[in-house]
C-alpha positions as CSV (number, residue, x, y, z in Angstrom):
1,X,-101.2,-54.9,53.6
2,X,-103.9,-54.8,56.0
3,X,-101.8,-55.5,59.2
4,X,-102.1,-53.2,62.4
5,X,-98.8,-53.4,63.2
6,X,-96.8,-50.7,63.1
7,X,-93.1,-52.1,62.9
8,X,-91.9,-55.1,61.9
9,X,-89.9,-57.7,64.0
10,X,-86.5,-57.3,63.2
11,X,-84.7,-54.0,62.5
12,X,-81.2,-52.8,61.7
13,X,-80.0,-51.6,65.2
14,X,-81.0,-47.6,65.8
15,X,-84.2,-47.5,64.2
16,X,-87.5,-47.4,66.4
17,X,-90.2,-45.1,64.6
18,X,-93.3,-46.4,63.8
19,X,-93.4,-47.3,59.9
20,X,-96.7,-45.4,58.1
21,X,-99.4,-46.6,55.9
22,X,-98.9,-44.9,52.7
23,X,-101.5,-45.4,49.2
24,X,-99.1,-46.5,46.3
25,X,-100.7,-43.6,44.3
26,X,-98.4,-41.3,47.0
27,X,-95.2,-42.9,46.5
28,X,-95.1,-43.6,43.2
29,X,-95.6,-41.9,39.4
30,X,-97.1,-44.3,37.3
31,X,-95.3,-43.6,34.0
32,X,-98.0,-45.9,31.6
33,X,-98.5,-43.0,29.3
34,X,-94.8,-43.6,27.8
35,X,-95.2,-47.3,27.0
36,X,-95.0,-48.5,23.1
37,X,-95.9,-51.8,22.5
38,X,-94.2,-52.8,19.1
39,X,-95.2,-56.3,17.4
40,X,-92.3,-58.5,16.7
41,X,-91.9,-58.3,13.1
42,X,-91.3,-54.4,13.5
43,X,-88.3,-54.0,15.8
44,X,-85.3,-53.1,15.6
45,X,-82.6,-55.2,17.0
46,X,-80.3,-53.4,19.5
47,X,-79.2,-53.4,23.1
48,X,-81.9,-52.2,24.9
49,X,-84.5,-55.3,27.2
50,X,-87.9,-54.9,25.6
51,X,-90.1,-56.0,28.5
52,X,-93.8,-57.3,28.6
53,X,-95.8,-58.6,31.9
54,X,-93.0,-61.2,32.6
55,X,-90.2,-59.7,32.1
56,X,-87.6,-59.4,29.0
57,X,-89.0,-60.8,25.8
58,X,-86.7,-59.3,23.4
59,X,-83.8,-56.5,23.1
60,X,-83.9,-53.4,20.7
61,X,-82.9,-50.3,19.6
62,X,-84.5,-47.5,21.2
63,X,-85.8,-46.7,24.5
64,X,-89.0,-45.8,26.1
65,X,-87.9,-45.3,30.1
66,X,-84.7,-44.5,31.6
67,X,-83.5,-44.4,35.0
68,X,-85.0,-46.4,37.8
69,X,-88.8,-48.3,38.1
70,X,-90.3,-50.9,39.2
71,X,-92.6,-52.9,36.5
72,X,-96.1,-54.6,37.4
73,X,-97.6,-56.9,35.2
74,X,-100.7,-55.2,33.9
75,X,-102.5,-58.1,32.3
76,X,-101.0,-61.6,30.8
77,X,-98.9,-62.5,34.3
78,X,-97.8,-65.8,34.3
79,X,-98.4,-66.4,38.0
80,X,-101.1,-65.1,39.7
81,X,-100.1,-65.9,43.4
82,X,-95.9,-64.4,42.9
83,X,-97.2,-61.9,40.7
84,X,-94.5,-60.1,38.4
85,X,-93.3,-57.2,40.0
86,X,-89.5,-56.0,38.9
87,X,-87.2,-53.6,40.0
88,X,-85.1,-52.2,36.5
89,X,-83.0,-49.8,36.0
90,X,-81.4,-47.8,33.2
91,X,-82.7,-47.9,29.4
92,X,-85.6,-50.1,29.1
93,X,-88.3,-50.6,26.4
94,X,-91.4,-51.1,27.6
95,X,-94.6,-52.5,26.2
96,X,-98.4,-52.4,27.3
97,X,-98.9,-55.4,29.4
98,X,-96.5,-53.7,32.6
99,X,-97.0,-50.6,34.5
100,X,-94.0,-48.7,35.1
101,X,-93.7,-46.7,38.2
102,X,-91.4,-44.3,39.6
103,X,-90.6,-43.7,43.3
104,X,-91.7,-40.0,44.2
105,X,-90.7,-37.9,47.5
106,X,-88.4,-39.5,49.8
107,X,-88.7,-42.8,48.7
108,X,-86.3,-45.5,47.4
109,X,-87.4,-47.5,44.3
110,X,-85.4,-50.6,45.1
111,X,-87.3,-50.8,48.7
112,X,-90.7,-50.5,47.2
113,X,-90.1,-52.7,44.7
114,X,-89.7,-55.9,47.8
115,X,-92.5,-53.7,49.4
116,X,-95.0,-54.0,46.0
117,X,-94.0,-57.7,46.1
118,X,-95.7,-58.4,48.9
119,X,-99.7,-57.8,47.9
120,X,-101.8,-59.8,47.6
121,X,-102.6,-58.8,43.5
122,X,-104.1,-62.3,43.1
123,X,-107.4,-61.0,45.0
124,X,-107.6,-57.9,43.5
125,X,-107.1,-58.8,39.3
126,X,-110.6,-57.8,36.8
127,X,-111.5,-59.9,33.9
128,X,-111.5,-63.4,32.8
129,X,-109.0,-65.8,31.4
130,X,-106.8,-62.7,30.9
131,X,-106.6,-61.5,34.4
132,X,-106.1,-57.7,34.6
133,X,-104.7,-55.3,37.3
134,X,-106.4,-52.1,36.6
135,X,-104.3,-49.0,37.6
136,X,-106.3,-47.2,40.0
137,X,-107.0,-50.0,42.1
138,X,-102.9,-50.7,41.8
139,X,-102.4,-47.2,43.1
140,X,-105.1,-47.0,45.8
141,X,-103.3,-49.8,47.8
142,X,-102.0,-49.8,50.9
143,X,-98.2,-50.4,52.4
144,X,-96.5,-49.8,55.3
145,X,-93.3,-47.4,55.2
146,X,-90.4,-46.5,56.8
147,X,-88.2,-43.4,56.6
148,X,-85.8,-43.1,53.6
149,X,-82.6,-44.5,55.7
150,X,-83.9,-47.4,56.9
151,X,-85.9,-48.5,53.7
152,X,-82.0,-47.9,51.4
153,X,-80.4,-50.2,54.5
154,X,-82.9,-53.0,53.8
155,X,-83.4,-52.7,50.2
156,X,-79.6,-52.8,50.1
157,X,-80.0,-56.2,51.8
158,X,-82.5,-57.6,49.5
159,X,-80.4,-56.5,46.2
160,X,-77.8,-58.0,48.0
161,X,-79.5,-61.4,48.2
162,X,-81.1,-61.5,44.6
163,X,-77.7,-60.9,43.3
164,X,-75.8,-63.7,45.1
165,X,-78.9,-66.0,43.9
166,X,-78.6,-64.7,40.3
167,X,-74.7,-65.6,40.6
168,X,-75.3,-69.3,42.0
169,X,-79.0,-69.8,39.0
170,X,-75.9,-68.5,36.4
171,X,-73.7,-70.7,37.8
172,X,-76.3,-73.5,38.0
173,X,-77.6,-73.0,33.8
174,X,-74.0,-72.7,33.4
175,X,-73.2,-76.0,34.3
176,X,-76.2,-77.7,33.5
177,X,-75.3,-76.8,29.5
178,X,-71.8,-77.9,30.2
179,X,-72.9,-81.0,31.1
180,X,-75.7,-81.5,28.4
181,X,-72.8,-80.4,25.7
182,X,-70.2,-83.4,27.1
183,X,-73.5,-85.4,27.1
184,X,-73.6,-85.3,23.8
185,X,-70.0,-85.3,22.5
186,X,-68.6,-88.1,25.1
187,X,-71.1,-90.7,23.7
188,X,-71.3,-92.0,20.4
189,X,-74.8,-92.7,18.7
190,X,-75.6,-96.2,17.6
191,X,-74.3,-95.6,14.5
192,X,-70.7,-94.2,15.5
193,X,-68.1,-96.1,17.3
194,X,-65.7,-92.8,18.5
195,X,-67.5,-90.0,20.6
196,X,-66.4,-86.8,19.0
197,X,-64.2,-86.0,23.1
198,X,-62.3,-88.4,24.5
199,X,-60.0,-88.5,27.7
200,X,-56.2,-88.7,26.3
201,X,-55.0,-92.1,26.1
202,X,-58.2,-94.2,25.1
203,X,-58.2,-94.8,21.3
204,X,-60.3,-98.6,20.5
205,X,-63.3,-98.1,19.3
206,X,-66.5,-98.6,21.4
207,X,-68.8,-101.7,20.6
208,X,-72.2,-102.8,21.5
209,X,-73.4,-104.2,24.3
210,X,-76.4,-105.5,25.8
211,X,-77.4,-103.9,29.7
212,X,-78.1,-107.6,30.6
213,X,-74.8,-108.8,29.4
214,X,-73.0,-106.1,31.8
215,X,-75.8,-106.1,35.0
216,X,-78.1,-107.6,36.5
217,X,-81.4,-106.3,36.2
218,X,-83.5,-106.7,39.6
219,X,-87.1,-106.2,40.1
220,X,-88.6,-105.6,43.8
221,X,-91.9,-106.5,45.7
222,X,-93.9,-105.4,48.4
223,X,-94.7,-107.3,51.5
224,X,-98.4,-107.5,52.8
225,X,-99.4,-103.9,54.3
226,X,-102.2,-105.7,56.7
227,X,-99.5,-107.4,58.3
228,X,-97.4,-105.1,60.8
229,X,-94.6,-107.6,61.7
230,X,-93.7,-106.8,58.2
231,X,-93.1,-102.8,58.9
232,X,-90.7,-100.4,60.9
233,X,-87.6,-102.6,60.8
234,X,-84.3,-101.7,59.9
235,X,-84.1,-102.6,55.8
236,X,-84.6,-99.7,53.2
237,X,-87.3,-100.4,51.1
238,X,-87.7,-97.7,48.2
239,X,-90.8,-96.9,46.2
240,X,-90.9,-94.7,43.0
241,X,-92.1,-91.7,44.5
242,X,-89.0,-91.1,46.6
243,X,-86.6,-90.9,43.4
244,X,-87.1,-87.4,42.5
245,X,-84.4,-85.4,41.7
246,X,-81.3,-87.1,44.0
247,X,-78.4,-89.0,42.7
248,X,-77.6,-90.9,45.5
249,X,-79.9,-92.4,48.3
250,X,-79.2,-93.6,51.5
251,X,-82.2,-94.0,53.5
252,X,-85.7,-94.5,52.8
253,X,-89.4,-93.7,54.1
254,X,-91.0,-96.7,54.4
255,X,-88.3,-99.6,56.0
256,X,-89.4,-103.5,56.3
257,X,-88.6,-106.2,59.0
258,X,-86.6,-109.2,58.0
259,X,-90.1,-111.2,58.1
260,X,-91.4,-108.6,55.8
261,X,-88.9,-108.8,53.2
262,X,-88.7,-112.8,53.2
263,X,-92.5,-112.9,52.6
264,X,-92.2,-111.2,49.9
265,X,-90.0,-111.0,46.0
266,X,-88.1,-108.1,47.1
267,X,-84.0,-108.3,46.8
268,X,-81.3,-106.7,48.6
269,X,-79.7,-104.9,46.2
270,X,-75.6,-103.7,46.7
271,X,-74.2,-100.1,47.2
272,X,-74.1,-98.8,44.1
273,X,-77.1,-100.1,42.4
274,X,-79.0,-98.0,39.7
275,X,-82.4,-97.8,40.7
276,X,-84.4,-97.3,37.9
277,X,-88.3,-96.7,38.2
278,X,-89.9,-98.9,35.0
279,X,-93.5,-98.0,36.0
280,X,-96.0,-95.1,36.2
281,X,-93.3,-92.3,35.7
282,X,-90.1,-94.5,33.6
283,X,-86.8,-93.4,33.9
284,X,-86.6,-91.6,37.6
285,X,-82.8,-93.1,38.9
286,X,-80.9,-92.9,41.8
287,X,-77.9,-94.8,43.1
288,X,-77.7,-96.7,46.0
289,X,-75.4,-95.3,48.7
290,X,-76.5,-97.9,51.7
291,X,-77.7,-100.8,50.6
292,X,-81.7,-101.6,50.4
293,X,-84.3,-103.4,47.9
294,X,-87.4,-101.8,46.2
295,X,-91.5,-102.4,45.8
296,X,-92.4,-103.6,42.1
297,X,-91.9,-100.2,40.7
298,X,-88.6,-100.9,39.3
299,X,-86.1,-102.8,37.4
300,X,-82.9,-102.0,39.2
301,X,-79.2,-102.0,37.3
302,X,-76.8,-104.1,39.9
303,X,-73.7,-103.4,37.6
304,X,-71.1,-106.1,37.3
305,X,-68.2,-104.7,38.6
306,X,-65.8,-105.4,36.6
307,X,-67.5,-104.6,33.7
308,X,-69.5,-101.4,34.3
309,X,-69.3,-98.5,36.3
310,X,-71.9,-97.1,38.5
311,X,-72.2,-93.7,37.6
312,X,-71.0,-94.2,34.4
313,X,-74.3,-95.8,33.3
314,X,-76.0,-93.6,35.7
315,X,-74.7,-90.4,33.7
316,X,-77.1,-92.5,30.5
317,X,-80.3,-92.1,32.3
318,X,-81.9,-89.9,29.6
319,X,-81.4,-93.2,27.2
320,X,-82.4,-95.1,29.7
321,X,-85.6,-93.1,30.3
322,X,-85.9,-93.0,26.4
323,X,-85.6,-96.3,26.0
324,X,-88.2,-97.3,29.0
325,X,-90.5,-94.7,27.3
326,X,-90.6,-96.9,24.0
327,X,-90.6,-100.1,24.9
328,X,-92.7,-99.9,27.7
329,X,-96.0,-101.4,27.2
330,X,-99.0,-102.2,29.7
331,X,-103.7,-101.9,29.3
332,X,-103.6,-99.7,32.3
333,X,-100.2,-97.8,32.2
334,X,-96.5,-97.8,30.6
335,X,-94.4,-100.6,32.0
336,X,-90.7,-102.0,31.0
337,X,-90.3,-105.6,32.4
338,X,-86.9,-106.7,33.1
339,X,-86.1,-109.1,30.4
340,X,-86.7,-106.0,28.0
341,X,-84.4,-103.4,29.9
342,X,-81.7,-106.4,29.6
343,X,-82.3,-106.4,26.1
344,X,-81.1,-102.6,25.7
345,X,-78.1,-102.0,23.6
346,X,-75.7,-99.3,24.3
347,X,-72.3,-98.1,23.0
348,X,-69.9,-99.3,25.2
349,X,-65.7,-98.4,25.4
350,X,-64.0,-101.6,25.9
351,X,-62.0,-100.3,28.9
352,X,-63.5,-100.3,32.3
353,X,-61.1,-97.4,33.0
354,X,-62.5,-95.2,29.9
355,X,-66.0,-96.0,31.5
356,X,-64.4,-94.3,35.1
357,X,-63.0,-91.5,33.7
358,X,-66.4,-90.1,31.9
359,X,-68.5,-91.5,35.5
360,X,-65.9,-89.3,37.6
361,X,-66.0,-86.5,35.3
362,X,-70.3,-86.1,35.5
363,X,-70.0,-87.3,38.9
364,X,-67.9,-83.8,39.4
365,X,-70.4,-81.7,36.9
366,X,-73.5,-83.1,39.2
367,X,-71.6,-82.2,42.5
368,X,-71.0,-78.9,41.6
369,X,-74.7,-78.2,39.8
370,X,-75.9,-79.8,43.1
371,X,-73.9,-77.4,45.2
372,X,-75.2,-74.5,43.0
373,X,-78.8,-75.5,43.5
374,X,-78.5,-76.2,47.3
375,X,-76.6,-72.3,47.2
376,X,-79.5,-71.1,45.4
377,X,-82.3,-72.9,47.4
378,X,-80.6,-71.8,50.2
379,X,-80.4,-68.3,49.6
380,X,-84.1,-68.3,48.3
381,X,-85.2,-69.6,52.0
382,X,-83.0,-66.6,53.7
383,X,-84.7,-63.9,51.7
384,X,-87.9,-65.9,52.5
385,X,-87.1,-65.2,55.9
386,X,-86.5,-62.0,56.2
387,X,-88.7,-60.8,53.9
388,X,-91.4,-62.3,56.6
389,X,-89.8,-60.6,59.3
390,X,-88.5,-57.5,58.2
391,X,-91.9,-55.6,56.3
392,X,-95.2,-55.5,57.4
């Protein structure tokens, strides 16, 4: 807001005016004076968004605005530093913790909407735990602006942008309760022996089996950090705070000589290894796509082959996690040892094949919620971008 240039550094081809630095107060109507906050218990349901600081916290009958505006949290923001600004349009309902401006004059209300994005509201909020953006301090701001065409031909881009991430975050939830819903139908509880779907063709009934009985389970160790012969070779050496949110792992930060891992209890464990983090943070898993070993932070599933596929036990890592959450046990923090994760029981289908199937199926579901994510993430770091370089 307080920058002395007076363009930004990249344009749409043809335009070169300087852009102006206009108050808020003299490009928009603030339209407060129409807001009706109703409590909960007295609306009416209908089709109308009933928004609050935050966005849409219910729909009703009715409607308080129509046409286009941009809402600002008032008080009761969620986040302070990307403060809740939104550009709505048509029939809204809206209560008293947003202020709802119009764009006046020659002004588009999609542009100033990425324009009022970019303040700084964090430094300018009254009050205490409830932070507050008073009104005349909203509308005595300053922002830089170009002439109409050039602000529709970039707000244009930017509408563009949030809607293509909108598609891929649909997409993304989308999937994501796909896959919880097959999660829970394509595994039977301890109690049942049939999961409620089933691929066509596999009719025994699953039985219970013990993890150790179908892997084996693999603790790591660390070699000495004061020696340095031990470090920089050329074997992967995993510690829990590099399983975050991948499935498969190749490569890791921290690598150990041969010396290194000889000196100490670490294990090479195969391609295709579940590593599972039974300390400070149980139940993070990846799978092994190079092979590697890990500090003592885990208790690593090395299936047997022919009993157990990879990512089919890999698609159980919330009973995993569940079951490393109970048992765990430790004075200074949660720990499952190995003989205990061998101990866990799950439902098993007696056919390797059956296990296959429902491993390639979520192996599919994850590539494709992956691909949505990456899309999205993606998309977020483009708008980013420009957003940087295209407003002052």
């Amino acid at each position: 807001m307080n920058n002395t240039k007076e363009e930004p550094t990249l344009r749409f081809k043809g335009f070169t005016e300087p852009w102006e630095q206009r108050k808020l107060g003299d490009l928009t109507i603030r339209l407060d004076n129409q807001r009706i906050p109703v409590a909960e218990s007295k609306r009416t349901e209908g089709p109308t968004p009933y928004y609050g600081a935050n966005g849409i916290q219910d729909y009703v009958s009715g409607y308080t605005h129509d046409g286009e505006y941009i809402l600002v949290a008032e008080d009761g923001a969620n986040d302070l530093k990307n403060y809740p600004v939104q550009y709505v349009k048509g029939r809204i309902w809206v209560n008293n913790h947003a202020h709802v401006l119009k764009a006046n004059g020659d002004n588009s209300t999609p542009f100033l909407k990425y324009v009022i994005s970019s303040a700084d509201f964090e430094s300018v909020l009254v009050g205490g735990g409830r932070a507050k953006l008073n009104a005349n301090i909203m509308m005595n701001l300053d922002f830089w602006m170009p002439k109409r065409k050039e602000q529709d031909l970039i707000s244009s881009l930017f509408l563009s942008l949030d809607s293509l991430i909108t598609l891929h975050q649909r997409k993304y939830e989308k999937l994501k309760s796909i896959k919880t819903g097959f999660l829970e139908k394509m595994f039977p509880t301890e109690k049942e022996k049939f999961p409620r779907i089933r691929f066509k063709g596999f009719t025994e009934p699953w039985e219970q089996r013990k993890l150790g009985d179908l892997a084996d389970i693999v603790g790591g160790g660390t070699p000495s950090t004061a020696i340095s012969a031990y470090w920089g070779g050329t074997i992967n050496w995993y510690s829990p705070i590099e399983i975050g949110n991948q499935i498969f792992v190749s490569t890791s930060q921290n690598k150990i000589t041969n010396e290194g891992y000889k000196s100490c209890s670490a294990k090479i464990l195969p391609i295709g290894t579940i590593l599972f983090t039974s300390r400070a943070g149980i139940g993070k898993t990846a799978i092994l796509a190079e092979k590697g070993c890990t500090n003592q932070g885990f208790q690593s599933i090395v299936p047997n082959t022919k009993l157990l596929d990879s990512y089919f036990v890999f698609s159980r890592s919330p009973e995993l996690k569940r079951y490393g959450d109970i048992t765990g046990a430790g004075s200074t923090f949660a720990e499952v040892s190995g003989k205990q994760m061998a101990k866990m029981e799950l439902m098993m289908p007696k056919e390797l094949k059956e296990q296959e199937a429902i491993g390639n199926l979520f192996k599919s579901l994850d590539s494709l919620i992956t691909l949505h994510q990456r899309k999205c993430d993606l998309l977020k770091n483009i708008k980013k971008a420009f957003l940087s370089r295209m407003f002052i």
